[in-house]
C-alpha positions as CSV (number, residue, x, y, z in Angstrom):
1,X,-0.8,-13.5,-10.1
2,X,1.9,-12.1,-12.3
3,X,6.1,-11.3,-11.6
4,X,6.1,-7.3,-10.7
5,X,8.6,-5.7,-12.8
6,X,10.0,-3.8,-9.9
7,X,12.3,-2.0,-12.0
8,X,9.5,-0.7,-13.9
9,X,7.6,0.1,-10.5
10,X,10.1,2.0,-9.8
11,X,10.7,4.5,-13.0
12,X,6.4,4.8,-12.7
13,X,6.2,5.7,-9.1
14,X,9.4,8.4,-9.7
15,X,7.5,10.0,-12.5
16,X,4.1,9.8,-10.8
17,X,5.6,11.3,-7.5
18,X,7.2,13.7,-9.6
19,X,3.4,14.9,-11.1
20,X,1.7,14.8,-7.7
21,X,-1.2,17.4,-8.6
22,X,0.0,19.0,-5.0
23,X,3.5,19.6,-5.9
24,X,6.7,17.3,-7.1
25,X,7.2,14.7,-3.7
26,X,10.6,12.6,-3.1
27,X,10.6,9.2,-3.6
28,X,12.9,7.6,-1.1
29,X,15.0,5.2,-2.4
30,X,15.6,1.9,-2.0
31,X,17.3,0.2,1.3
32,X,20.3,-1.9,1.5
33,X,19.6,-5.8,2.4
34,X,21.2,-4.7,6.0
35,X,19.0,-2.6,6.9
36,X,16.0,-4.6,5.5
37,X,17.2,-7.3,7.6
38,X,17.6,-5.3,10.6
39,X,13.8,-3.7,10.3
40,X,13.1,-7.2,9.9
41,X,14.8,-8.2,13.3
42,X,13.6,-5.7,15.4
43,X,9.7,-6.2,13.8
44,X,9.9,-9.6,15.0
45,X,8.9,-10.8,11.4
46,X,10.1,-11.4,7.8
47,X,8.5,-9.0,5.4
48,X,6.4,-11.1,2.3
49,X,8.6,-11.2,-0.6
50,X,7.0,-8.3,-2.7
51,X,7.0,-6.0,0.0
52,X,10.7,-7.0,0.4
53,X,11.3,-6.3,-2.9
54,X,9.6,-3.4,-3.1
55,X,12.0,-2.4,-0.2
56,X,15.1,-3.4,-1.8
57,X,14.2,-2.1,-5.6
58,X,11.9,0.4,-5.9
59,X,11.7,2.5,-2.4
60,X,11.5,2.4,1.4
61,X,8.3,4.6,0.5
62,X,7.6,7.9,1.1
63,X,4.6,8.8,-1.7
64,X,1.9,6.9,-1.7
65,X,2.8,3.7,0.3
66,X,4.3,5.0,3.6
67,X,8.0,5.5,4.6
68,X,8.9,2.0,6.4
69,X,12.0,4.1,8.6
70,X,14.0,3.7,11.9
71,X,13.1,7.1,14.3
72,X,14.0,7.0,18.1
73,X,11.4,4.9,18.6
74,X,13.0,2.5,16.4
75,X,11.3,0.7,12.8
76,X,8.0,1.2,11.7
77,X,5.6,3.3,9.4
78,X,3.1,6.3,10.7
79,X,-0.2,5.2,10.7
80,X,-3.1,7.1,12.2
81,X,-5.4,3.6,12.9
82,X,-5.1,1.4,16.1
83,X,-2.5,-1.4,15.4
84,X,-3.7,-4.6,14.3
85,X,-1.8,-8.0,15.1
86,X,-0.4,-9.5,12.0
87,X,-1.2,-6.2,10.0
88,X,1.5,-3.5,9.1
89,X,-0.3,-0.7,8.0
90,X,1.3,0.9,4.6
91,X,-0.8,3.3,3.6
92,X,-2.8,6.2,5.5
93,X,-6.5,7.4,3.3
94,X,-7.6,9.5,6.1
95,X,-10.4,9.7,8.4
96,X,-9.0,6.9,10.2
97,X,-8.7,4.4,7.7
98,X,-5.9,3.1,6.7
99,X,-4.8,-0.5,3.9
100,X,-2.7,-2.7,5.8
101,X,0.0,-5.6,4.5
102,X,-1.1,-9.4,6.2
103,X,3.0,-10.1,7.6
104,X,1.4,-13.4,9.5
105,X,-1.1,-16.6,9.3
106,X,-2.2,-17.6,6.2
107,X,-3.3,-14.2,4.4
108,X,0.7,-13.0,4.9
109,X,1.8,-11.4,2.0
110,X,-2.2,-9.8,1.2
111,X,-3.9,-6.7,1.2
112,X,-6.3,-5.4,3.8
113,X,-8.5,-2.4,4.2
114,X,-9.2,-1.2,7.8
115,X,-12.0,1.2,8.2
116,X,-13.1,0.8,11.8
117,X,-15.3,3.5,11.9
118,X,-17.7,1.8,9.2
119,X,-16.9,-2.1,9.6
120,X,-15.4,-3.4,13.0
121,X,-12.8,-5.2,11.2
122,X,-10.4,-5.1,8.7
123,X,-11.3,-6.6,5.1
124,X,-9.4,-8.2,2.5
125,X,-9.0,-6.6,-0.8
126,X,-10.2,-8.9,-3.7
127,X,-9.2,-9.5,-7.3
128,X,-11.5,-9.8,-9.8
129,X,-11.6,-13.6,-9.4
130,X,-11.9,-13.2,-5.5
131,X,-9.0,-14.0,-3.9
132,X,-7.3,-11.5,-1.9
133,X,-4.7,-9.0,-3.7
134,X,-1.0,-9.3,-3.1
135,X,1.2,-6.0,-2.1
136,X,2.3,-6.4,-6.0
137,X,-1.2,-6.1,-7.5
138,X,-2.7,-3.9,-5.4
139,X,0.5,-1.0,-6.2
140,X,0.1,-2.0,-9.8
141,X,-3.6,-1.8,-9.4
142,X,-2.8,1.5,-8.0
143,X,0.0,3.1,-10.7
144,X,-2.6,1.7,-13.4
145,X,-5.2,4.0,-12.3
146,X,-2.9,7.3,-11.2
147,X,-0.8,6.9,-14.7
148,X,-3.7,8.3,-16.3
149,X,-4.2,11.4,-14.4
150,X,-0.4,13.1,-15.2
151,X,-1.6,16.8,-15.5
152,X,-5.1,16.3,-14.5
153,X,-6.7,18.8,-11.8
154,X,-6.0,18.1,-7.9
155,X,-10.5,17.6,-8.3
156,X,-9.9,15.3,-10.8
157,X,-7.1,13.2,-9.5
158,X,-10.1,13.0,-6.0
159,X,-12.7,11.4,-7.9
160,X,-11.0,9.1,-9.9
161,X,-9.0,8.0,-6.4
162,X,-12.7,7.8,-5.2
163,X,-13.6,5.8,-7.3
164,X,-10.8,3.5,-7.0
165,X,-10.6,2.7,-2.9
166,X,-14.4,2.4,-4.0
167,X,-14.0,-0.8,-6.4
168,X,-15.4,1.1,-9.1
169,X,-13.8,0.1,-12.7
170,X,-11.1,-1.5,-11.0
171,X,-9.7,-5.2,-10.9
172,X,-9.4,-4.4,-6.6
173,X,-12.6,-4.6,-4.8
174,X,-12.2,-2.4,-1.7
175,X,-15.8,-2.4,0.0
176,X,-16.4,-4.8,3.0
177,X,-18.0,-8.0,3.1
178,X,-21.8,-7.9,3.9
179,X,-22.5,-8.1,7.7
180,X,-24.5,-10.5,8.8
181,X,-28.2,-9.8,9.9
Protein backbone atom coordinates (compact mmCIF):
# COMPACT_ATOMS: atom_id res chain seq x y z
CA UNK A 1 0.00 0.00 0.00
CA UNK A 2 1.21 3.38 -1.01
CA UNK A 3 0.56 7.30 0.67
CA UNK A 4 -2.50 8.77 -1.54
CA UNK A 5 -1.55 12.07 -2.83
CA UNK A 6 -4.79 13.59 -1.82
CA UNK A 7 -3.98 16.70 -3.21
CA UNK A 8 -3.53 15.17 -6.39
CA UNK A 9 -6.88 13.14 -5.91
CA UNK A 10 -8.35 16.00 -5.68
CA UNK A 11 -7.21 18.17 -9.01
CA UNK A 12 -8.12 14.48 -10.92
CA UNK A 13 -11.52 13.91 -9.57
CA UNK A 14 -12.31 18.01 -10.42
CA UNK A 15 -11.20 17.48 -13.90
CA UNK A 16 -12.90 14.05 -14.29
CA UNK A 17 -16.24 15.42 -12.78
CA UNK A 18 -15.79 18.27 -14.93
CA UNK A 19 -15.67 15.62 -18.28
CA UNK A 20 -18.54 13.43 -17.04
CA UNK A 21 -19.73 12.08 -20.60
CA UNK A 22 -23.39 13.15 -19.12
CA UNK A 23 -22.69 16.69 -18.47
CA UNK A 24 -20.01 18.84 -16.16
CA UNK A 25 -21.08 17.52 -12.25
CA UNK A 26 -19.95 19.60 -8.88
CA UNK A 27 -17.58 18.29 -6.85
CA UNK A 28 -18.30 19.16 -3.30
CA UNK A 29 -15.65 20.33 -1.44
CA UNK A 30 -13.85 19.40 1.30
CA UNK A 31 -15.30 19.60 5.10
CA UNK A 32 -13.87 21.41 8.01
CA UNK A 33 -12.36 18.98 10.93
CA UNK A 34 -15.76 20.16 12.93
CA UNK A 35 -17.90 18.95 11.00
CA UNK A 36 -16.01 15.70 10.25
CA UNK A 37 -15.90 15.22 13.85
CA UNK A 38 -19.40 15.83 14.33
CA UNK A 39 -20.55 13.21 11.44
CA UNK A 40 -18.20 11.22 13.33
CA UNK A 41 -20.13 11.67 16.69
CA UNK A 42 -23.42 11.20 15.67
CA UNK A 43 -22.33 7.79 13.36
CA UNK A 44 -21.17 6.34 16.48
CA UNK A 45 -17.71 5.69 14.81
CA UNK A 46 -14.42 7.18 13.67
CA UNK A 47 -14.03 7.23 9.94
CA UNK A 48 -10.52 5.00 8.64
CA UNK A 49 -7.97 7.56 8.01
CA UNK A 50 -8.20 7.67 4.16
CA UNK A 51 -11.76 8.11 4.11
CA UNK A 52 -11.00 10.90 6.66
CA UNK A 53 -8.76 12.36 4.57
CA UNK A 54 -10.57 12.11 1.67
CA UNK A 55 -13.14 14.12 3.65
CA UNK A 56 -10.95 16.78 4.80
CA UNK A 57 -8.81 17.22 1.37
CA UNK A 58 -10.30 16.22 -1.59
CA UNK A 59 -14.30 16.26 -1.06
CA UNK A 60 -17.37 15.31 1.09
CA UNK A 61 -18.24 13.59 -2.34
CA UNK A 62 -20.82 14.19 -4.55
CA UNK A 63 -19.40 12.40 -8.14
CA UNK A 64 -18.55 9.25 -8.02
CA UNK A 65 -18.21 8.36 -4.24
CA UNK A 66 -21.41 9.59 -2.53
CA UNK A 67 -22.08 12.85 -0.78
CA UNK A 68 -21.32 11.91 3.14
CA UNK A 69 -24.06 15.17 4.29
CA UNK A 70 -26.22 16.16 7.32
CA UNK A 71 -30.25 16.22 6.00
CA UNK A 72 -33.13 16.33 8.69
CA UNK A 73 -32.56 13.02 9.23
CA UNK A 74 -29.19 13.84 10.36
CA UNK A 75 -25.48 12.28 8.71
CA UNK A 76 -25.23 9.78 6.32
CA UNK A 77 -24.91 8.96 2.52
CA UNK A 78 -27.96 7.70 0.10
CA UNK A 79 -27.63 4.33 -0.60
CA UNK A 80 -30.29 2.19 -2.38
CA UNK A 81 -29.07 -1.43 -0.58
CA UNK A 82 -30.20 -2.65 2.92
CA UNK A 83 -27.75 -1.36 5.61
CA UNK A 84 -25.07 -3.59 6.66
CA UNK A 85 -23.51 -3.44 10.30
CA UNK A 86 -19.97 -2.21 10.16
CA UNK A 87 -20.44 -1.13 6.33
CA UNK A 88 -20.98 2.48 5.17
CA UNK A 89 -22.02 2.27 1.77
CA UNK A 90 -20.13 4.98 -0.50
CA UNK A 91 -21.01 4.29 -3.68
CA UNK A 92 -24.45 3.36 -5.46
CA UNK A 93 -23.76 1.03 -9.18
CA UNK A 94 -27.39 0.38 -9.53
CA UNK A 95 -29.57 -2.49 -9.55
CA UNK A 96 -29.19 -2.73 -5.96
CA UNK A 97 -25.72 -3.06 -5.59
CA UNK A 98 -23.79 -0.92 -4.00
CA UNK A 99 -19.36 -0.82 -2.64
CA UNK A 100 -19.30 -0.27 0.92
CA UNK A 101 -16.24 1.21 3.33
CA UNK A 102 -15.46 -1.67 6.49
CA UNK A 103 -15.71 1.47 9.53
CA UNK A 104 -15.45 -1.76 12.20
CA UNK A 105 -13.63 -5.25 13.14
CA UNK A 106 -10.69 -6.04 11.62
CA UNK A 107 -11.44 -5.26 7.81
CA UNK A 108 -12.15 -1.26 8.97
CA UNK A 109 -10.62 0.85 6.63
CA UNK A 110 -11.34 -1.93 3.33
CA UNK A 111 -13.39 -2.16 0.47
CA UNK A 112 -16.52 -4.17 -0.01
CA UNK A 113 -18.88 -4.99 -2.81
CA UNK A 114 -22.54 -5.80 -1.89
CA UNK A 115 -24.62 -7.36 -4.50
CA UNK A 116 -27.31 -9.24 -2.65
CA UNK A 117 -29.22 -10.06 -5.37
CA UNK A 118 -26.37 -12.38 -6.88
CA UNK A 119 -24.25 -13.40 -3.62
CA UNK A 120 -25.97 -13.19 -0.05
CA UNK A 121 -23.20 -11.28 1.28
CA UNK A 122 -20.97 -8.65 0.84
CA UNK A 123 -17.38 -9.39 -0.58
CA UNK A 124 -14.16 -7.84 -0.21
CA UNK A 125 -12.39 -6.22 -2.99
CA UNK A 126 -8.91 -7.75 -3.58
CA UNK A 127 -5.54 -6.40 -4.90
CA UNK A 128 -3.62 -8.13 -7.10
CA UNK A 129 -1.70 -9.79 -4.22
CA UNK A 130 -5.11 -10.65 -2.47
CA UNK A 131 -5.60 -8.74 0.28
CA UNK A 132 -8.42 -6.56 0.44
CA UNK A 133 -8.23 -2.85 -1.09
CA UNK A 134 -8.12 0.25 1.01
CA UNK A 135 -10.70 3.36 0.31
CA UNK A 136 -7.23 4.88 -1.17
CA UNK A 137 -6.56 2.25 -3.78
CA UNK A 138 -9.68 1.38 -4.68
CA UNK A 139 -10.42 5.57 -5.79
CA UNK A 140 -7.02 5.51 -7.36
CA UNK A 141 -7.90 2.17 -8.87
CA UNK A 142 -10.81 3.95 -10.00
CA UNK A 143 -9.35 7.63 -11.38
CA UNK A 144 -6.66 5.26 -13.12
CA UNK A 145 -9.19 3.69 -15.24
CA UNK A 146 -11.78 6.85 -15.89
CA UNK A 147 -8.54 9.24 -16.69
CA UNK A 148 -8.44 7.54 -19.85
CA UNK A 149 -11.83 8.04 -21.12
CA UNK A 150 -11.82 12.27 -21.12
CA UNK A 151 -13.89 12.75 -24.35
CA UNK A 152 -14.78 9.26 -24.91
CA UNK A 153 -18.56 8.37 -25.81
CA UNK A 154 -21.19 7.99 -22.83
CA UNK A 155 -21.06 3.77 -24.65
CA UNK A 156 -17.59 3.89 -24.20
CA UNK A 157 -17.13 5.22 -20.80
CA UNK A 158 -20.12 1.86 -19.92
CA UNK A 159 -17.92 -0.79 -21.13
CA UNK A 160 -14.81 0.18 -19.90
CA UNK A 161 -16.70 0.84 -16.29
CA UNK A 162 -17.94 -2.73 -17.08
CA UNK A 163 -15.13 -4.02 -17.32
CA UNK A 164 -13.72 -2.52 -14.36
CA UNK A 165 -16.49 -3.41 -11.37
CA UNK A 166 -15.86 -6.76 -13.44
CA UNK A 167 -11.96 -7.26 -12.47
CA UNK A 168 -11.10 -7.19 -15.91
CA UNK A 169 -7.46 -5.49 -16.53
CA UNK A 170 -7.62 -4.03 -13.31
CA UNK A 171 -5.26 -4.43 -10.10
CA UNK A 172 -9.15 -4.57 -8.02
CA UNK A 173 -10.76 -7.84 -8.24
CA UNK A 174 -14.57 -7.19 -7.78
CA UNK A 175 -16.26 -10.73 -8.41
CA UNK A 176 -17.37 -12.80 -5.32
CA UNK A 177 -15.65 -15.60 -3.79
CA UNK A 178 -16.73 -19.04 -5.04
CA UNK A 179 -19.79 -20.49 -2.99
CA UNK A 180 -19.37 -23.48 -1.60
CA UNK A 181 -21.06 -26.71 -3.10
Amino acid sequence: MTAVDWASVRTRVSTLAAHDPDGPCPVSPPLAEERVAEAEGRLGFTFPAEYRAYLRQVSAGGWFVDELRCTERGWGWRSPVAPVPGLAFLAARGEGCAVGLAVAGPARGTMWMDNRALHPEPWPLLTEDGRPATFGEWLVDWLDHREPLIGATREQHGQVMYCWLMGVETPIDWCPPPTGR
